[in-house]
C-alpha positions in Angstrom: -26.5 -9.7 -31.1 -24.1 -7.0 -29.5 -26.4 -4.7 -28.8 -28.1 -7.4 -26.1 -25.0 -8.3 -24.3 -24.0 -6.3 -21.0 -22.1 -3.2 -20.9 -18.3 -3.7 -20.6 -16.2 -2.9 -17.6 -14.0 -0.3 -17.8 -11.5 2.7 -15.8 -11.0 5.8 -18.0 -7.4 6.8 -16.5 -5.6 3.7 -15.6 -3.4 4.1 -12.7 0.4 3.4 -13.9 2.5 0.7 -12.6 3.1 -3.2 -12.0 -0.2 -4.7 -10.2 0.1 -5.7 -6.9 -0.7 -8.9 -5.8 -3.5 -9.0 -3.7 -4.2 -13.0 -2.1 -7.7 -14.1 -1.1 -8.8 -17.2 0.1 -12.0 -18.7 -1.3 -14.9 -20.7 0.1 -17.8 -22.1 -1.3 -20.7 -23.8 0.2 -22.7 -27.3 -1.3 -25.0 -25.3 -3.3 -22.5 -23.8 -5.1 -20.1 -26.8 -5.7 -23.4 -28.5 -7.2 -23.3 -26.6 -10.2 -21.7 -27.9 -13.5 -18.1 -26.0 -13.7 -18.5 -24.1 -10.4 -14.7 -23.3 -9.8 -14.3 -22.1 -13.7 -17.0 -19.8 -13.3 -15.6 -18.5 -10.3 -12.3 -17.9 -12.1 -13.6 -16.1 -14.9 -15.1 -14.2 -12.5 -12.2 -13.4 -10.6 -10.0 -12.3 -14.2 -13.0 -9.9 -14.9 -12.5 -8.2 -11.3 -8.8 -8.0 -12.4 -9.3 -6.6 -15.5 -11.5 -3.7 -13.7 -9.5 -3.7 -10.5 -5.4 -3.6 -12.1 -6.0 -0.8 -13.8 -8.7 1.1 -11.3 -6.3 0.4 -8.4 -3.0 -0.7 -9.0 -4.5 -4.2 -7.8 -4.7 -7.9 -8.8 -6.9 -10.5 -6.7 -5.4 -14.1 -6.6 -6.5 -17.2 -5.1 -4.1 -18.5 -2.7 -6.6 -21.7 -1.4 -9.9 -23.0 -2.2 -12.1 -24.5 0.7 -14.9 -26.6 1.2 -17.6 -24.8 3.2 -20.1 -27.0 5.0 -22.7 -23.9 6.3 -26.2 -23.7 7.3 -28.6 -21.2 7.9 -29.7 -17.9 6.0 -27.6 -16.1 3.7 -27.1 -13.1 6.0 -25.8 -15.2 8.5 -22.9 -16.1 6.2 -21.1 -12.9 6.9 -20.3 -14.0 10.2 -20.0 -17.6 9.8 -17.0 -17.1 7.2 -14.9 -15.2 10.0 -15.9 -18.1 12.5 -14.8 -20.2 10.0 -11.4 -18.6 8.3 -9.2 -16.4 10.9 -8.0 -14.3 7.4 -4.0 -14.9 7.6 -2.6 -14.4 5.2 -4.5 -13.0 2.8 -6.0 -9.4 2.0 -10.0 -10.9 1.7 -11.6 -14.3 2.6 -14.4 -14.9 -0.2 -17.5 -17.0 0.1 -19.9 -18.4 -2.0 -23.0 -19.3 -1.4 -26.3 -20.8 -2.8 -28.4 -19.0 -5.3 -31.3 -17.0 -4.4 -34.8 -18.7 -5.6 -35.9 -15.7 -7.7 -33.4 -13.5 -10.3 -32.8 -10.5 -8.0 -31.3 -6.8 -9.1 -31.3 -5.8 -4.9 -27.4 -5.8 -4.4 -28.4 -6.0 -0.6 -29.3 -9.8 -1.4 -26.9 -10.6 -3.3 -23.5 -9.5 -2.2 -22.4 -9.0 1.8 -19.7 -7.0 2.7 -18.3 -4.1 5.7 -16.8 -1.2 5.9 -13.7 -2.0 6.8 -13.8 -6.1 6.5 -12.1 -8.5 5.2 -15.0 -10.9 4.4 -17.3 -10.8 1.6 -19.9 -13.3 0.8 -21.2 -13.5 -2.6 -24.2 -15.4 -3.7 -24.5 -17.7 -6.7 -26.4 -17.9 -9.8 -30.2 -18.6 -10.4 -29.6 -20.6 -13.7 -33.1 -21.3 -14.7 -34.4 -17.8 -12.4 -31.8 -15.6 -14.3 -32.4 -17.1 -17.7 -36.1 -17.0 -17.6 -36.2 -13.2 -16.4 -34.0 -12.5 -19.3 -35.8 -14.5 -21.7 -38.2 -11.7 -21.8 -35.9 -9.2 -23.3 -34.1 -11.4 -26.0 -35.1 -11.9 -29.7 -35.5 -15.0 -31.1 -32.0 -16.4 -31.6 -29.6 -19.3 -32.4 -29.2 -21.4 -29.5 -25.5 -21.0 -29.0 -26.4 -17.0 -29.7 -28.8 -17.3 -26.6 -26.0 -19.4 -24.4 -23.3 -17.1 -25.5 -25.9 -13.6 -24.4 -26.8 -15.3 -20.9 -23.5 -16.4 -20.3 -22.1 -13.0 -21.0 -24.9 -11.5 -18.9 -24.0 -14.0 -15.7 -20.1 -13.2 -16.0 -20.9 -9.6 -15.8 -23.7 -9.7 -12.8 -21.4 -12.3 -10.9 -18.4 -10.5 -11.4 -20.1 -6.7 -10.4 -21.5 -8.0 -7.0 -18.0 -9.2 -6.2 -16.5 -5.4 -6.9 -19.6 -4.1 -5.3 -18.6 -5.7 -1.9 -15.0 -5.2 -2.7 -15.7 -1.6 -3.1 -17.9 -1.6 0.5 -15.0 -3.3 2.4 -12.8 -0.4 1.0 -14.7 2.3 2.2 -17.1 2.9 -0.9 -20.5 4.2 -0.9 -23.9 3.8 -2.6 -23.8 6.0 -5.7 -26.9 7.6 -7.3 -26.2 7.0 -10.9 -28.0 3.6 -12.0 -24.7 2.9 -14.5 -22.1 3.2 -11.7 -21.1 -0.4 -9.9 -22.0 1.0 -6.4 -25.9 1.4 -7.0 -28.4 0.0 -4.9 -29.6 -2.0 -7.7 -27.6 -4.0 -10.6 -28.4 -3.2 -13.8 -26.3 -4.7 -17.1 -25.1 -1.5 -18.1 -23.0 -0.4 -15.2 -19.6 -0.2 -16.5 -17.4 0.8 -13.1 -16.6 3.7 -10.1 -17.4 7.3 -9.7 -13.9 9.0 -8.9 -14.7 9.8 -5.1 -15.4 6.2 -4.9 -12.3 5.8 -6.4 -10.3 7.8 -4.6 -12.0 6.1 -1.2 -11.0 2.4 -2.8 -7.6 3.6 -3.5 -6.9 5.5 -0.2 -8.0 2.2 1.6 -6.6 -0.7 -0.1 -2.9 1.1 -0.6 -3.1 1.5 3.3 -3.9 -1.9 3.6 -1.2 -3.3 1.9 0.7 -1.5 3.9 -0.2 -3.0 6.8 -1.7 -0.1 8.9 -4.2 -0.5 11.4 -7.9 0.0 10.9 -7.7 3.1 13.0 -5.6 4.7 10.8 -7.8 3.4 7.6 -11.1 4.6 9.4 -8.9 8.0 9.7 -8.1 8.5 6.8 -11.6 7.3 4.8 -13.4 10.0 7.3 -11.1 12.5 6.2 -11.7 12.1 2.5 -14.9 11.8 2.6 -15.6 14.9 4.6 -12.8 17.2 3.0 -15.8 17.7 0.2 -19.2 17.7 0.1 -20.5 15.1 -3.5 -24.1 15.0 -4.5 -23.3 11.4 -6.3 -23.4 9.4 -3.1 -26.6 8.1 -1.4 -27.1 10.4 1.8 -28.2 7.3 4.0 -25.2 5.4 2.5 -23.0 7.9 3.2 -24.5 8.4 7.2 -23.6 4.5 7.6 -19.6 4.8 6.1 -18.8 7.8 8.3 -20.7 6.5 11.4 -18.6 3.1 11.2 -15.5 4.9 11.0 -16.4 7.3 14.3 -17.2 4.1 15.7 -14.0 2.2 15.0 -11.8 5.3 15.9 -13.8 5.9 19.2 -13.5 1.9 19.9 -9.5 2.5 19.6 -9.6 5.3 21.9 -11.4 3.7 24.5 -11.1 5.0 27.7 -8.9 7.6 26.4 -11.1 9.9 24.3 -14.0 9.9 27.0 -11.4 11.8 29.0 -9.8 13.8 26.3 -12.8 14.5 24.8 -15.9 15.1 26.9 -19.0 13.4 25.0 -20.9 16.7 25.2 -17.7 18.1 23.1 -17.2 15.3 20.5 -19.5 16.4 17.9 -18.2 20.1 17.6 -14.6 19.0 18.1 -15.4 16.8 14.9 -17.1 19.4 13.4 -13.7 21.5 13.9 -11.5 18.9 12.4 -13.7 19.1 9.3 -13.4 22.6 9.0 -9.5 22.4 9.4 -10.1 19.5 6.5 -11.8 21.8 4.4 -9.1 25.0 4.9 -11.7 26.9 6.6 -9.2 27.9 9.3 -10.7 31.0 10.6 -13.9 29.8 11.1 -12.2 26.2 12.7 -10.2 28.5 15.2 -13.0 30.4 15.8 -15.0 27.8 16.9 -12.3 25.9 18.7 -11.7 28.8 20.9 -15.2 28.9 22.1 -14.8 25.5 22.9 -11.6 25.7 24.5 -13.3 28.8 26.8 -14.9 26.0 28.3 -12.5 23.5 28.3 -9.6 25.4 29.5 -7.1 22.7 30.1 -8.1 19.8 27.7 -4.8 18.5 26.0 -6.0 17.3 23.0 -8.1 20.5 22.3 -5.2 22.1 22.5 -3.3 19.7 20.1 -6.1 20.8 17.7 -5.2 23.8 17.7 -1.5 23.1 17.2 -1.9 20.9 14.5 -4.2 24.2 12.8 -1.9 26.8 13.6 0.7 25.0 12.3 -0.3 24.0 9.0 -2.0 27.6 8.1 1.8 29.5 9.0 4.0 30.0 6.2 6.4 30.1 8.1 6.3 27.9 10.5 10.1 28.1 12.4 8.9 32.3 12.5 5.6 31.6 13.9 5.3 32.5 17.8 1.7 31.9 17.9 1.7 28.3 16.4 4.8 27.2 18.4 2.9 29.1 21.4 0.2 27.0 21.1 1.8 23.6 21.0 4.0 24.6 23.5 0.7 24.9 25.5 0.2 21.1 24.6 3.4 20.0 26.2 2.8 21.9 29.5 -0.7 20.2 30.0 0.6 16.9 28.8 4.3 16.6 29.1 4.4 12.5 28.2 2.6 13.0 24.7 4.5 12.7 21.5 2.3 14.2 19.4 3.1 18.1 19.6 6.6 17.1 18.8 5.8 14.8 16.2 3.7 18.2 14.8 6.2 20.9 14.8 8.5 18.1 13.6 6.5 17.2 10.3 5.8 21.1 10.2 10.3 22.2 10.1 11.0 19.0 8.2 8.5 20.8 5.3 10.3 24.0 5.5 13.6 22.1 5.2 15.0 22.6 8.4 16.1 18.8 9.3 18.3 19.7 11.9 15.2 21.1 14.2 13.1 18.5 13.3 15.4 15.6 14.2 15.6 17.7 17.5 11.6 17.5 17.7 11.3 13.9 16.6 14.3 13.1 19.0 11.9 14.4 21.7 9.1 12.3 20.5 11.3 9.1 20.3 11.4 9.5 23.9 7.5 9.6 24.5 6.1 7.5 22.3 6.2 4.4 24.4 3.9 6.4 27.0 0.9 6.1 24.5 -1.8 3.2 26.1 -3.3 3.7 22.3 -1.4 4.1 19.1 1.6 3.4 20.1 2.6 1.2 17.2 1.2 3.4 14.9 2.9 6.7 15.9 6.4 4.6 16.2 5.5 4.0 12.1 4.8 7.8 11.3 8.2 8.5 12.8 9.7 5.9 10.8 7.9 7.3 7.6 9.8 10.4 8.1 12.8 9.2 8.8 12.4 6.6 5.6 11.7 9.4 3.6 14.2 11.7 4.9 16.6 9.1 3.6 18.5 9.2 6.9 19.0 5.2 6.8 20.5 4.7 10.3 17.5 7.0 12.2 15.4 4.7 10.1 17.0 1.5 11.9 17.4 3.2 15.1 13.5 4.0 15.1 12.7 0.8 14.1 14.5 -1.3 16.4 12.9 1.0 19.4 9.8 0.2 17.6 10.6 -3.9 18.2 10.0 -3.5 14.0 12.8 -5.6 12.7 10.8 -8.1 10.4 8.6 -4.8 8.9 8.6 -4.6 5.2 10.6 -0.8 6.1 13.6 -2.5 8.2 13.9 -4.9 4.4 13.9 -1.5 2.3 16.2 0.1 4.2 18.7 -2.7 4.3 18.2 -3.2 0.3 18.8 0.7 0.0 22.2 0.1 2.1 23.4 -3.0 0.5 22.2 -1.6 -3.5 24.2 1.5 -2.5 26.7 0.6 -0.4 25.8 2.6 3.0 26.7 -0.4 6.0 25.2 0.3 9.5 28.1 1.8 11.3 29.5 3.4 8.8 31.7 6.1 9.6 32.3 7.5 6.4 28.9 9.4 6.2 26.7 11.1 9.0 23.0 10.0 9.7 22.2 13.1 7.7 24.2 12.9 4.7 23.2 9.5 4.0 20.6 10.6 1.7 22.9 12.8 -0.1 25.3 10.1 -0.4 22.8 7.2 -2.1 21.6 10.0 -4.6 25.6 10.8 -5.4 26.2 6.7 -6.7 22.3 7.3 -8.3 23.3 9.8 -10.1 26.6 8.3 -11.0 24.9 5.1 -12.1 22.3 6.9 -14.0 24.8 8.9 -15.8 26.8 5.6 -16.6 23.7 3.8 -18.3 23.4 7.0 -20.7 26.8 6.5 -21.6 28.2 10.2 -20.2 31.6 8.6 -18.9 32.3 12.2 -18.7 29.7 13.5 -16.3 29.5 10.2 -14.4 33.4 10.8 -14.1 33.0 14.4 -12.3 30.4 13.2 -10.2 32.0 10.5 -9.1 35.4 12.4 -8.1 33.3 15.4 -6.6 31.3 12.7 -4.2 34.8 11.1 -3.4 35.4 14.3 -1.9 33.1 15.0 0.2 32.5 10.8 1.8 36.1 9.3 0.5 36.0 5.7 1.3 32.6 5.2 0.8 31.4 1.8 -0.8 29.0 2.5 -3.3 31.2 5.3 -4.9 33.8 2.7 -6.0 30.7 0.3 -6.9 29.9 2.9 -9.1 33.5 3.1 -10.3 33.3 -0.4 -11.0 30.6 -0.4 -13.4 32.4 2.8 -15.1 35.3 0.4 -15.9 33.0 -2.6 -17.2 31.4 0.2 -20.0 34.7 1.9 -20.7 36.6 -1.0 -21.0 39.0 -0.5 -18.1 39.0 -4.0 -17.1 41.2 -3.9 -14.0 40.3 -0.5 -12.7 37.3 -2.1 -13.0 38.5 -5.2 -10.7 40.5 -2.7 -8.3 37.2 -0.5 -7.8 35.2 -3.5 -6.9 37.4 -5.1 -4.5 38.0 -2.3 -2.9 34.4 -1.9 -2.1 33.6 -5.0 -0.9 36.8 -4.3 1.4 35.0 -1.5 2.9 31.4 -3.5 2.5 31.2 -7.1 2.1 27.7 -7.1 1.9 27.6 -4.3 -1.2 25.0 -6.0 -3.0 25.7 -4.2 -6.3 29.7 -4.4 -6.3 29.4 -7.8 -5.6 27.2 -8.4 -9.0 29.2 -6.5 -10.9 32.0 -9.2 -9.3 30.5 -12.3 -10.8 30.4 -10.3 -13.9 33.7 -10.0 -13.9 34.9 -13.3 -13.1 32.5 -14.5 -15.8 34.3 -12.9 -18.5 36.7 -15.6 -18.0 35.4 -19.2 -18.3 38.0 -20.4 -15.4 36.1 -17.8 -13.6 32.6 -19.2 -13.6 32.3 -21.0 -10.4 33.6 -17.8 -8.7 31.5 -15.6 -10.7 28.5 -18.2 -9.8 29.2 -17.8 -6.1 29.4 -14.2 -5.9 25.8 -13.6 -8.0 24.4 -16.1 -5.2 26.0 -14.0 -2.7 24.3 -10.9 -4.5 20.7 -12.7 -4.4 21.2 -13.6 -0.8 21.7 -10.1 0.3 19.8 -8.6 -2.4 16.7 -10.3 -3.7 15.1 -7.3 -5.6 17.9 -7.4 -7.6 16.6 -8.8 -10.9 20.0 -8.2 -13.2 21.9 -10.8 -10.7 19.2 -12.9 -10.9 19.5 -13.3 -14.7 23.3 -13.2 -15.0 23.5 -16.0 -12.9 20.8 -17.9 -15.1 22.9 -17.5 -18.3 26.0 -18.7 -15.8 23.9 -21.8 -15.0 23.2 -22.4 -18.7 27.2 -22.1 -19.2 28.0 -25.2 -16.7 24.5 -26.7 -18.1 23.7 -27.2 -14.4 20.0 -28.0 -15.6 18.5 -28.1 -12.4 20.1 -25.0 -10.1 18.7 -23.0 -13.3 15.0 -24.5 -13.3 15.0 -24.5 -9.6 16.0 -20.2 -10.1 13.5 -20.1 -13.1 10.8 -20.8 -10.0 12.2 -19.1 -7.5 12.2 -15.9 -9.8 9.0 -16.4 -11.5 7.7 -16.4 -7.4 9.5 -13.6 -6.5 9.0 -11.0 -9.7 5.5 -12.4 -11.0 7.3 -13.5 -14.5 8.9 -16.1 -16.5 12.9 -16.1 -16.3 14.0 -14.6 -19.7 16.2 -17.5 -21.2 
């Protein structure tokens, strides 16, 4: 019977890491709520994306809300009725079903709606008797729970590959030529999941979507990747369509502002350049863009072109006259722009110089809020460097400029100062030794859990040296006592760090610890692993000690009510 079922989803290099959780909201119309066990089918549905989808992209759909959809009209009107009806907050997709199609269709076109770009996607039901008949055809004679179990298998697969197929089209993805590859024109039961440039389009998109950037900078990046190469496995009309909606949504953001940067009569071979820089052609970009520039002498952003080129074809960038030259040619035409700054910036920070490119970004700090477009997102692209500079209080400074504050970056960077015991204001470390500083108690802590008391000992002192005073040094210290037995150093190391930094999520743990060892200790022990949790909620060991402190008072209830509060917060059961 095997050898009639459908093929079986699957990714031949998983990606590695947790799944994250991606939250959709599902609607479904009367002719799909009239089928027997609608909402299960839709589930198992959903789990077969997942299985496909967790390891393909790191990604795992869950349904945060069903609805009740009361529609009317045709099926390709249903696009656009699910965004009248559902705003999207929330959530990553809004899904809709809808009513079956009278005849057993293999046109994805009929059968699944999704955009470029979108967050709705409207999939259409199954044609029981349709779909069974049309199969019928191509089955032996078998058992009748052989039969049930075959068409059943066939229906979980064709449901479950026109949801990834306009999954994969709101991500970017385009029609592929092969007939066993999920983005084909037409379904067929052996397609079995992505080509790699599909892939790598999917992955591109939905990683900058959970990270909240805008469309612009999707559409960007999408049009980048899929120009940087030329594939013969896409559809050529499919591909036409993806790339023309992302010009579109990139010329929509700049509107008003490229029709003067960019003259129309220019746009296409100014795109045509950017390509050519894309594909390392650099000669033959620069070539070009200087004709171009012959006849648009003092356009800015041509000239930012050829900044951003020169720049990323030096070697040397701090050395190179011609590159800085050329950007500097950018700020005399447009002295209010950020982004020549923001360049040379990015360009020293590669070649290590930090101290010139906090000068540069310093610059650009000062501009950014003269952007009409993009203003958000160049404010983020600072931050980004900043973050991963590991300069904590440029972060902050950045961000509050910005008006960021409630950003998933402003939370990292305050778990990264309360884990490692860096407080705003701190005057024991410069902006630009904070990096330096975090991966000191790292390493310290690292060399602790591999029990090298030794090494961890040298580092320690050597760090002390250089940032004495610092908080997350004598955290460190602290947990060296705890392994080596030193009970009161131990104590001593901790308090003193939570002298320095109350809010040192880690000494403070390692606090409760200590005043658990004792059981006249426990309600202190209790409060300062709450106190841990408060400041730190990523910090998973606190959140279990405090269980096994609950389970020592048999306080029942504040340990069921944490068993829910972490299983919400980490995805998992509470280990007992």
């Amino acid at each position: 019977m095997a050898k009639f079922l459908p093929a079986t989803l699957e990714v031949e290099k998983p990606r590695e890491g947790d799944p994250r959780t991606v939250k959709v909201r599902v609607w479904t119309d009367v002719g799909v709520r009239a089928q027997t066990r609608w909402k299960d089918e839709i589930n198992e549905q959903i789990d077969y994306v997942n299985q496909l989808l967790t390891p393909l992209l790191g990604a795992r759909l869950q349904v945060e809300a069903w609805r009740d959809w009361s529609r009317v009209g045709e099926p390709h009107q249903a696009l656009a009725q699910l965004a009248e009806a559902d705003k999207g907050d929330g959530v990553t997709w809004v899904i809709g079903y809808i009513a079956p199609p009278d005849t057993a269709s293999k046109a994805m076109a009929e059968l699944g709606f999704g955009e470029p770009l979108g967050h709705y996607i409207v999939v259409r039901g199954w044609a029981e008797r349709q779909e069974s008949e049309a199969l019928a055809g191509s089955l032996p004679d078998l058992k009748e729970t052989e039969r049930t179990e075959v068409i059943a298998a066939h229906r979980r697969h064709k449901q479950t590959v026109i949801l990834l197929r306009a999954l994969a089209t709101t991500l970017g993805g385009i029609a592929e030529t092969d007939p066993s590859w999920l983005l084909h024109p037409s379904y067929s039961k052996k397609q079995v999941g992505f080509s790699d440039r599909n892939r790598e389009l999917m992955t591109l998109a939905l990683d900058a979507r959970l990270a909240d950037e805008t469309e612009q900078v999707v559409a960007k990046k999408l049009l980048e990747a899929i120009e940087k190469t030329q594939w013969g496995g896409w559809i050529a009309s499919s591909q036409d369509e993806v790339t023309k909606r992302m010009r579109n949504v990139l010329d929509q953001a700049k509107a008003g502002k490229t029709a003067v940067e960019i003259p129309p009569a220019a746009y296409d071979q100014y795109s045509r350049i950017k390509t050519l820089a894309l594909q390392k052609k650099t000669q033959d970009a620069l070539l070009e863009l200087e004709n171009l520039l012959t006849a648009y002498p003092g356009n800015a952003a041509m000239h930012m072109l050829r900044c951003e080129i020169m720049l990323a074809a030096a070697k040397d960038p701090k050395a190179s006259d011609q590159a800085r030259a050329a950007c500097k040619r950018v700020i005399d035409l447009a002295p209010g722009d950020p982004s020549p700054h923001l360049a040379i910036g990015e360009t020293l920070l590669k070649a290590g110089d930090v101290k010139a490119a906090r000068a540069e970004f310093l610059l650009a700090e000062g501009k950014i809020d003269n952007l009409r477009e993009g203003k958000e997102d160049a404010w983020r692209r600072l931050i980004a460097h900043y973050q991963g500079m590991g300069a904590l209080t440029w972060t902050d400074e950045a961000i509050k400029r910005a008006k960021l504050e409630n950003d998933p970056v402003a939370v990292q960077i305050a778990q990264v100062r309360a884990r490692y015991g860096v407080p705003r204001g701190s005057k024991v470390v410069a902006p630009e030794q904070e990096a330096a500083l975090v991966a000191a108690v790292r390493a310290a802590l690292d060399l602790i859990y591999a029990s090298k008391y030794g090494d961890a000992e040298r580092t320690l002192a050597a760090a002390e040296k250089k940032w004495p005073g610092a908080a997350g040094l004598s955290g460190a210290r602290c947990d060296l006592g705890i392994r080596m037995g030193q009970i009161e150093a131990a104590r001593a190391a901790c308090a003193k760090a939570l002298a320095i930094d109350p809010q040192a999520s880690w000494a403070l743990y390692l606090s409760g610890i200590l005043a658990l060892r004792d059981a006249r200790g426990t309600k202190a022990g209790i409060e300062k692993l709450k106190r841990a949790i408060e400041i730190d909620p990523e910090l998973g060991q606190a959140w279990r000690t405090l269980s096994k402190a609950y389970a020592r008072t048999k306080d029942t209830a504040a340990r069921d009510q944490l068993a829910k509060d972490y299983q919400a917060r980490f995805g998992q059961p509470l280990p007992p």
